[in-house]
N, C-alpha and C positions, 0 to 999 in steps of 0.2 A: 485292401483297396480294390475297387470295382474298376478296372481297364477295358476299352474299348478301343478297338484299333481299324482302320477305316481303308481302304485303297481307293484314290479318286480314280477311274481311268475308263478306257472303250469299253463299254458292256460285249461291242463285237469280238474285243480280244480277254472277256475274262478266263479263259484257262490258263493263256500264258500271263493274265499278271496274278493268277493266284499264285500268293508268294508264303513262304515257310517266316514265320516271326518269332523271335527271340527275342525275352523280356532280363535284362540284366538286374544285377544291384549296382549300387558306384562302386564295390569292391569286384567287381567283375563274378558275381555268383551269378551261376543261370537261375533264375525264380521260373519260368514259365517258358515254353513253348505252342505251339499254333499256327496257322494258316489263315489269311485273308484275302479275299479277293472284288472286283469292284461291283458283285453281288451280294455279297458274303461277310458282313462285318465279324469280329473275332473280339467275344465278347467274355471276358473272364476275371475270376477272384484272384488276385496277387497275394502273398505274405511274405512279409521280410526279415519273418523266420522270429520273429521276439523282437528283430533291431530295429532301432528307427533309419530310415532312408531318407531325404528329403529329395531327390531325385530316383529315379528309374528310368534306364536307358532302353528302347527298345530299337530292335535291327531287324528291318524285312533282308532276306537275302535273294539275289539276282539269279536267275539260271546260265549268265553270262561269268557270273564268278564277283561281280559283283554287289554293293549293297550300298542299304538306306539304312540311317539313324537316324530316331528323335529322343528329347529327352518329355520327362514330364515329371510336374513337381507331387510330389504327395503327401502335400498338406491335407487334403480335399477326399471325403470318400469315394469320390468317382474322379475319373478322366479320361481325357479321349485323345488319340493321335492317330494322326490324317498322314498316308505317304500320298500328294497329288503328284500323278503320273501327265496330267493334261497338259499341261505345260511346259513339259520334259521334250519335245518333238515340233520342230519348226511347223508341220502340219499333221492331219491327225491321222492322215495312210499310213505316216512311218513309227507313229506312237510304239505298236507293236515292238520295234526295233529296242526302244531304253531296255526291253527287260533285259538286252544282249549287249549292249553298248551305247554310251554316252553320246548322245547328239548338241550338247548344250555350244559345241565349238561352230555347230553350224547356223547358230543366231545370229553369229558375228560375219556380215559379210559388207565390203566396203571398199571403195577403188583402192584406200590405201593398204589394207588389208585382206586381200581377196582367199587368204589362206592356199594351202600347201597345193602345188599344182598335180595335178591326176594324173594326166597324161591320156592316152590313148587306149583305151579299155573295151573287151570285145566279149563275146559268147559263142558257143557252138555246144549244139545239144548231140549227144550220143544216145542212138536205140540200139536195144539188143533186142533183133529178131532173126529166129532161125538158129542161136549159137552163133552171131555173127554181128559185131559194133557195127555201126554206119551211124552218121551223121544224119541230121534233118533239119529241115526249118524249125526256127523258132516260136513254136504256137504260142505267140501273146495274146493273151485275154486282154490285156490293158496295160495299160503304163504312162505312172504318174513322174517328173522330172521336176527339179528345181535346181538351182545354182550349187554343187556337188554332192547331190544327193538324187535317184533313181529307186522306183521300185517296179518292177515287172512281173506280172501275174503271167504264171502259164499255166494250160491247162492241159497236164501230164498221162497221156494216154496210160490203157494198163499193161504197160510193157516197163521189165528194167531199163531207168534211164539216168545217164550221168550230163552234168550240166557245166561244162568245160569255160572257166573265167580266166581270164590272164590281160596283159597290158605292158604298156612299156615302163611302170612302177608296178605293177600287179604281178606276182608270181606263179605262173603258169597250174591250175587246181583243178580238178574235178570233182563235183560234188553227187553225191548219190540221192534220183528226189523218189517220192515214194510214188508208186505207179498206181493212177484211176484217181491223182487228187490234183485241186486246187492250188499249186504254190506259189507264195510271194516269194522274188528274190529283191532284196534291198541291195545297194550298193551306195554305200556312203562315204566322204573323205573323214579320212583319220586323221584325229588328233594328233597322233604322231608327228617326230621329224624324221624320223629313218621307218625302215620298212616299207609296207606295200602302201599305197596311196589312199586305199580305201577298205573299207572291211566289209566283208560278205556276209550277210542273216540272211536264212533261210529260214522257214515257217511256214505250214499248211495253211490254209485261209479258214480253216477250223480247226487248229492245232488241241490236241489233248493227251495222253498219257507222254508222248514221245518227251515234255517235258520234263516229266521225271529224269530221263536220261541227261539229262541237261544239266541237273546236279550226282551224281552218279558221276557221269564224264568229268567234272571237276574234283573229285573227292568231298562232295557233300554229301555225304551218306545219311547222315540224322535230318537233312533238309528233304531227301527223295523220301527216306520213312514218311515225314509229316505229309508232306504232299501225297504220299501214295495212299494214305489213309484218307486222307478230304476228298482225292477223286475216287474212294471206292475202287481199285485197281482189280479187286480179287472178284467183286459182282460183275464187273463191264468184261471182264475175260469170259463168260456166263455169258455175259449178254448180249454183248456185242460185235462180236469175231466175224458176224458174216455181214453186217452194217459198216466196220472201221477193222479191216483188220489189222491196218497200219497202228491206230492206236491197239490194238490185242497184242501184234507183236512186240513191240513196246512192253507193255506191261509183263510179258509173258518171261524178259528179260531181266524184271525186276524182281517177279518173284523165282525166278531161279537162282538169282542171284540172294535174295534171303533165305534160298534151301527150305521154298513153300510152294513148290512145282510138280511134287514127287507124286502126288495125288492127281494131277491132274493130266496123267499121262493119256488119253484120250484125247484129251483136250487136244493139247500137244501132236499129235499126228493128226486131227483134221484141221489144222492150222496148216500144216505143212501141206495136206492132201489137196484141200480146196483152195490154197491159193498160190499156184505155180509162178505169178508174177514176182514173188521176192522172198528168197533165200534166205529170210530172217526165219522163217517158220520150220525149214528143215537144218539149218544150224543149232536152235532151239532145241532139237527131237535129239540131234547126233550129241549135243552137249548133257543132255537132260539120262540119255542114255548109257555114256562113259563113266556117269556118276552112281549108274544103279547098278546094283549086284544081279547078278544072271546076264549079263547082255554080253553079248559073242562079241570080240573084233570086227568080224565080217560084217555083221548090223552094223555095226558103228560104223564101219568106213561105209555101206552102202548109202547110208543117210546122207553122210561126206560128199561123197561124188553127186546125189540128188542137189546139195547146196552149191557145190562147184557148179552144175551144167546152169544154174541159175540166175548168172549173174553174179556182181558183187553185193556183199550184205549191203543194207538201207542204212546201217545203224552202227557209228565207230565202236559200239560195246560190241556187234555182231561180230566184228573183224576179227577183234581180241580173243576171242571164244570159239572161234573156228577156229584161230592159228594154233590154241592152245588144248584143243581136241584133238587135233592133227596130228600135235606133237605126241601127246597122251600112247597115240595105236601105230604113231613110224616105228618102223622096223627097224633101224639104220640102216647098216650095210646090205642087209637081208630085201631091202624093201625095192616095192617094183618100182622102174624109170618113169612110169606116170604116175604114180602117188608122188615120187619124191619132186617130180618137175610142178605140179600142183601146191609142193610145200613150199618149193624155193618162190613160186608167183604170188602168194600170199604172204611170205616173210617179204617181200619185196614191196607192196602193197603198204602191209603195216607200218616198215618201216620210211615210207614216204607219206604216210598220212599228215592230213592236217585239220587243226579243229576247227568246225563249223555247225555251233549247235551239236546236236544229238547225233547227227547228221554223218553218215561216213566221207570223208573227201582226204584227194592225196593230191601229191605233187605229180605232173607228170604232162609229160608229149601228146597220150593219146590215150583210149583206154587198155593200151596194148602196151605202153608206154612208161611206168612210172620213174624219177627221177626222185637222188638220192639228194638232189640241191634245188633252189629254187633258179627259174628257168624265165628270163623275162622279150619282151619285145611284144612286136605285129605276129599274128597266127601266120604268117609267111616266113618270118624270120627268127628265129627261136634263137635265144642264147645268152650273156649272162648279164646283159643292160649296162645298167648306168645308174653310179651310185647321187643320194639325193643332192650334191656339190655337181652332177654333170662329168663327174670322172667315170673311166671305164672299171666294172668289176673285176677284181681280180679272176682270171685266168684261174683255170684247176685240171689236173692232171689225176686219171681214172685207170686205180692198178685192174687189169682182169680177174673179172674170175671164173671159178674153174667152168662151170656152164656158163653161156650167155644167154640162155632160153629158159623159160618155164611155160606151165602149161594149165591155165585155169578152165577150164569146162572146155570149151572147142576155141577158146583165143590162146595164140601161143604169143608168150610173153617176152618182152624184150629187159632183163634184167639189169637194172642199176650197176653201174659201175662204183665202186666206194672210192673218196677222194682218199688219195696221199700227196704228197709234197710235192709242189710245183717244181724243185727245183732240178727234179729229173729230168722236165722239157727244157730248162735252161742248160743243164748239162749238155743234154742233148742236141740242142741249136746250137751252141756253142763249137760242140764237134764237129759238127757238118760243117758250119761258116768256116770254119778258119782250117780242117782239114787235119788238127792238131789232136791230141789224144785227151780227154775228157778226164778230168778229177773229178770225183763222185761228191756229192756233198755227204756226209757224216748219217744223213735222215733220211737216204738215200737206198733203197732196200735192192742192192747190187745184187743180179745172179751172178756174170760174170763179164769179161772185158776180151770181146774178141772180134778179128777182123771183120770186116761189114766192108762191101764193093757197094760203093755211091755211085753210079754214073760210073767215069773208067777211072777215081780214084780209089783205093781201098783207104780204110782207117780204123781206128779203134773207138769203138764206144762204147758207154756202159750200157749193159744189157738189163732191164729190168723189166718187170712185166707190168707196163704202163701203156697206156695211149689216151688218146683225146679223144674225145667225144665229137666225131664229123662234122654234127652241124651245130655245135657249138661252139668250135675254136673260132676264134680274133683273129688270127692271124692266117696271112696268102698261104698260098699252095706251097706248103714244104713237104719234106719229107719226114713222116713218119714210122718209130721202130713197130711193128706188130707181128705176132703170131698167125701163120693161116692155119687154115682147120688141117688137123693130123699133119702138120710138116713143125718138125724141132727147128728148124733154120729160120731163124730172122728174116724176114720179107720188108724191103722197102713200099711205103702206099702214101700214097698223095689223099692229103683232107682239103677240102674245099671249106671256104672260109666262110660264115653266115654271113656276113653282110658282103662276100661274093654277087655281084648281079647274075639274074636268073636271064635264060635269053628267051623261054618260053613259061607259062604256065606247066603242071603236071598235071599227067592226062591218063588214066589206068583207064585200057583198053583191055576188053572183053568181047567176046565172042557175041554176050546177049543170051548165052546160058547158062557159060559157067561164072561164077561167081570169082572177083577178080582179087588174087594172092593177095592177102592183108602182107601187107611188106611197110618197111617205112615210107616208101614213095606211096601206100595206099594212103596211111593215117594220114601222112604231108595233105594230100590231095580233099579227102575227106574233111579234116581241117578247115580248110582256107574255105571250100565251097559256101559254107552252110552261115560260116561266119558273120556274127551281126553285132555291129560297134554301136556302145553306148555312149561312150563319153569321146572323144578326138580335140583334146588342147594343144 
């Protein structure tokens, strides 16, 4: 049978709807694979092997993790099946978006139905220049809105830059965009009832190779093969690196990843030489490297530390691949305090990311910042919201560990705290109120149980190595157990409560030359400035 398979959709966005297609039996055999997109019909002979079929089922798949089914009867020597995209998208700005996420919920809007409330939802753009995050205005190109749903065009100088989203349902994120391009950010409500309010797509305004990564990031491995071959991924690395390097490095990640890179080791370092704005092209060189026979350690880390001073990778596979380089040439115990404070800012990193497309993005305060939970509220008031009933989130309690700092190119990194059990600050409030000696709960990871002077009462409390995180405790000024730097003795410290009132704005004062301490009161500060709200319900 003669199969013809059609994509209705934006001619502006054909790369991202060219989709990977798969032709079933109704016994679930694969007969066919292929690619179409809404220039590109996908035109092929089917057999069903000797058996008769009266159906065949075919499946475009999504680079959101998503997909389409149609069936088609095959009585008939030919047939044809159409996925329209046209009408998948309340207007046609945000079309782009279905191939990441379903919009169909936002047709429905209506007094009595006005679907899931948003809340308060903001932005703040981070530049690295110098070896040094700051904040900036947000360059909109344009921005189209309609009733829970936004898309904002910016026009992303060539400098690394992260694109900081959060809200009073939205989980405090940064997103990495690719520097010297056009990007759309969509921001749409979700279909959801729980979670973040709305879902983040990001996309080039001429997206190309990066969506291979797309399926790649989700475990479609057979879907990024097909795609990688319809866009030619191995000529446009040839051709196009000094026009798109963003789509070069893209691709440069896919064919290392198929162990079809090894040749092209040239290639490979004037990727990384000619383009200093983004640390996809010397992660590439140090991973491409680690794998080939003859290359010294010292190359390998020197490549490393060129990726470090860079910024953070563009691309959640970059992350992966530098943590796992990194790992490859640590020394352990033997290794220096700046390689290993550079391991622990990257294992910190990865392990706060979150997915966004191809895209690298994490959780976190700042880009100095990353958190190991999600972090909700106003960019003035950080901390753990309000679950979607209006109740408060539960409260969490952060064992130490053994550094608090790490060290990625010239920002020194403020290191996630891991949650364990609340019920050490209950113990703990417990003790203090009533003055009484504290029974540990069972999950309770006790060092030991010894006198602690409160004020002029002395008492016993369990000692564990926990604390709260400052500016995200709920609750007034008490006291808290903590460790100060090189003293073994328990120190009483007063945390101040997030939703505490503030009596002044923060104001990092400099001189006007020297460049003023990245501290938490910096990022605080730098934050709130630059700040520009999209939505406010």
């Amino acid at each position: 049978m003669e199969l013809t398979v059609y994509i209705a959709g934006s001619g502006q966005d054909n790369t991202l709807l060219t989709l990977p297609i798969d032709v079933y039996s109704t016994r679930g055999d694969l007969l066919a694979s292929g690619s179409a997109s809404p220039s590109r019909a996908w035109k092929f002979e089917v057999s069903t092997r000797g058996e008769p079929a009266e159906r065949l089922h075919v499946v475009a798949r999504l680079p959101g993790g998503g997909s389409l089914q149609e069936s088609v009867d095959t009585k008939n020597d030919k047939g044809d099946v159409e996925f329209d995209l046209r009408n998948s998208s309340p207007h046609d700005w945000l079309q782009w978006v279905t191939a990441f996420h379903s919009l169909k919920h936002l047709f429905v809007t209506n007094d009595k139905d006005p679907g899931r409330r948003i809340g308060k939802v903001w932005m703040t753009l981070w530049s690295l220049t110098d070896g040094r995050w700051q904040s900036k205005q947000v360059p909109v190109a344009s921005r189209d809105a309609d009733l829970g749903m936004q898309q904002v065009t910016i026009a992303v100088p060539d400098t690394p830059h992260l694109l900081q989203v959060g809200g009073d349902e939205v989980g405090w994120r940064l997103v990495a965009l690719p520097p010297g391009q056009t990007v759309r950010v969509a921001l749409t409500r979700t279909a959801r009832s729980g979670g973040d309010s709305i879902d983040i797509t990001i996309a080039r305004a001429k997206a190309d190779n990066e969506t291979i990564l797309s399926y790649l990031a989700s475990g479609a491995i057979s879907e990024a093969n097909t795609l990688a071959q319809t866009l030619g991924v191995a000529d446009k690395l040839l051709r196009e690196k000094i026009e798109d390097p963003i789509s070069a490095a893209a691709a440069g990640y896919f064919l290392l990843r198929n162990n079809k890179l090894a040749k092209r080791e040239d290639w490979v370092q004037n990727l990384m030489n000619w383009f200093p704005a983004i640390a996809d092209g010397a992660i590439i060189a140090a991973a491409l490297a680690a794998r080939t026979d003859g290359k010294t350690q010292n190359a390998i880390r020197k490549t490393i530390d060129i990726a470090l001073e860079r910024g953070l990778p563009l691309f959640a596979i970059g992350a992966d691949l530098l943590l796992q380089t990194m790992a490859a040439v640590h020394r352990g115990d033997g290794e220096t305090k700046r390689f290993h404070a550079s391991y622990l800012a990257l294992q910190a990193y990865v392990q706060a990311s979150f997915p966004v497309g191809p895209y690298f993005a994490f959780e976190g305060l700042s880009p100095a910042e990353p958190t190991w939970v999600s972090v909700f509220g106003p960019q003035d008031r950080p901390g753990f919201g309000f679950g979607p009933d209006g109740s408060p989130r539960e409260k969490l309690v952060f064992s130490r560990p053994k550094s608090v700092r790490g060290r990625y190119g010239e920002t020194n990194v403020q290191l996630p705290q891991a949650p364990v059990s609340a019920s050490a600050a209950v113990a703990m409030q417990i003790a203090i109120s009533s003055q009484q000696p504290a029974l540990p709960a069972p999950d309770v990871p006790v060092v030991e149980i010894t006198p602690v002077k409160i004020g002029r009462v002395t008492t016993r409390l369990p000692l564990s190595e926990t604390t709260f995180l400052s500016h995200l405790s709920t609750e007034p000024l008490i006291p808290i157990l903590g460790f100060g730097p090189g003293n073994d003795q328990p120190q009483v410290r007063e945390k101040r409560a997030s939703s505490a009132p503030r009596s002044e704005s923060v104001q990092v004062v400099t001189d006007g030359l020297t460049p003023a301490r990245q501290s938490g009161r910096y990022w605080r500060q730098q934050r709130e400035t630059n700040a520009m709200t999209l939505f406010d319900e």
